[in-house]
N, C-alpha and C positions, 0 to 999 in steps of 0.2 A: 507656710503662710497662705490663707486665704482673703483673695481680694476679690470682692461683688460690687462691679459695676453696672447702674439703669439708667437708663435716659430715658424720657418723656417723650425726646422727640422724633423716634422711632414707634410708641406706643402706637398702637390699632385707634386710640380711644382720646388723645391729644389734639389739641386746638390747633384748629386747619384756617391762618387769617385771610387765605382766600376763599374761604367761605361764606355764607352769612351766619350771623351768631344765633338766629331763628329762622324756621322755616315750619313751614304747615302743610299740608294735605290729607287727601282722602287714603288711608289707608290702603294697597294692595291686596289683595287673594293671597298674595305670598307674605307679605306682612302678618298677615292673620296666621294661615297657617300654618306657620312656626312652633303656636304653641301649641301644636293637636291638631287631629283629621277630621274632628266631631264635638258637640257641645259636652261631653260627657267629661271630655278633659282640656279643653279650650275657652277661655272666658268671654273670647270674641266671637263666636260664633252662636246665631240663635237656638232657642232651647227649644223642643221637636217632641211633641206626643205621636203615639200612634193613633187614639184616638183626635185629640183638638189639631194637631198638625202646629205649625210654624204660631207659637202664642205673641212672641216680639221680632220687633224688626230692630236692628243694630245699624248700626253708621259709625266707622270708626274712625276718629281725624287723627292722622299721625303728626309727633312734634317732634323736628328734631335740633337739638340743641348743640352749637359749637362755640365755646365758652372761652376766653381769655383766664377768667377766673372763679371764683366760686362768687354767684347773681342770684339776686332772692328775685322770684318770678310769680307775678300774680295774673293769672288767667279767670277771662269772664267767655263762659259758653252760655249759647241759649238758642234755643231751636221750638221758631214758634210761626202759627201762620197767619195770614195778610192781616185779619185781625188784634195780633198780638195774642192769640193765646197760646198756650204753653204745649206743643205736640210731643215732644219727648226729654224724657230728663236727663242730666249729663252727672255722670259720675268720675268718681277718685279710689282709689285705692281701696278704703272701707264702707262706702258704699256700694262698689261691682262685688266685694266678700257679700255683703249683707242681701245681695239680689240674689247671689247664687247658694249662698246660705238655702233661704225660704224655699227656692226651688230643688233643691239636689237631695234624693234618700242615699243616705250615709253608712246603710247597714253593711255592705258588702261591696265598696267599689273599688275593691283592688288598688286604691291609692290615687285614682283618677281625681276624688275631690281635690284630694293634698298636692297634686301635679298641678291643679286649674289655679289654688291660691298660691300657689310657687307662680306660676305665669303672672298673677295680676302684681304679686310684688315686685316681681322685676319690671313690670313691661307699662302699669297706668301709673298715669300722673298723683303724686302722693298726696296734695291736696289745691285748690284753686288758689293757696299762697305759699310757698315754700322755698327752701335751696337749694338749687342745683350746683352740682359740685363741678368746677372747671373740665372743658373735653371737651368729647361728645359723648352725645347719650339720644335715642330715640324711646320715645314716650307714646303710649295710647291715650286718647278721650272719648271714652265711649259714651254714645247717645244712644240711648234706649227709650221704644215705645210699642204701644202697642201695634201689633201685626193688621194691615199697615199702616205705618205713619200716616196721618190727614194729610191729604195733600191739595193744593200747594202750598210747601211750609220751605221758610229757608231757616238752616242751620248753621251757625254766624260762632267763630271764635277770634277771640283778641288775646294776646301773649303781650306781656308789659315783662321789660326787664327791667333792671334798676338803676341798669345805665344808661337807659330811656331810649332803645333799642325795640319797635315792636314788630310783631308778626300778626298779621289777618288772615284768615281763611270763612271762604264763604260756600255754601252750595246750597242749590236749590233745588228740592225733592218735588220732581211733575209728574 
């Protein structure tokens, strides 16, 4: 006779209700580099010639999510300065592929591309409307611009859940 027993609320990955069900900040060093030592296989980190040098600058706001249940989440970023103009763009999931797409030669990298799109699927937010499944889970939003961002710009996210639960995160680039 075999019996398989799981409980949820031992999982690593189970809703914590002494928590908040959203939270926001700036991304870690070690955050980042989780997924890789170098932009070559890292999707957070900027892309580096030897001749042009450093071409974008990166800002990553981390989200992390601790869910009662499965919550459709719509997120508004935008990173602009005193003017309101637009300093750098924010991406999801097939837009960070599509950046690194245009950038990256594909001839021979040892698997490094296919490591960078394994990173961006587990790790960025899959679109600015979606479902997240009950737990927890942390998420990237990456803001990209050119090297360096205009500054003084603030960089502004809002996290709507559906249970009308929100998250802010703010920072301002001097």
């Amino acid at each position: 006779m075999l019996v398989l027993v799981s409980s949820c609320a031992t999982a690593k990955n189970s809703f914590d209700p002494s928590l908040p069900e959203v939270s926001l900040y700036k991304a870690t060093e070690s955050d980042i580099r989780q997924y890789g030592k170098n932009f070559s296989e890292n999707p957070y980190m900027e892309p580096r010639t030897l001749v042009r040098g450093k071409l974008n600058e990166f800002f990553i706001v981390r989200v992390d999510f601790n869910l009662p249940a499965d919550t459709m989440v719509a997120i508004l970023a935008t990173a602009t300065s005193p003017s309101g103009e637009e300093v750098a763009r924010v991406y999801d999931i097939q837009g960070l592929k599509d950046f690194w797409w245009a950038l990256t030669i594909r001839d021979n990298d040892s698997g490094l591309y296919d490591r960078k799109l394994t990173a961006i699927e587990r790790s960025c937010i899959p679109s600015f409307d979606f479902k997240q499944r009950a737990g927890k889970r942390s998420l990237f939003i990456p803001f990209i611009g050119k090297n360096p961002i205009p500054r003084p710009a603030t960089l502004s996210v809002q996290v709507v859940l559906d249970s009308g639960t929100t998250g802010q995160y703010s920072f301002t680039l001097e």
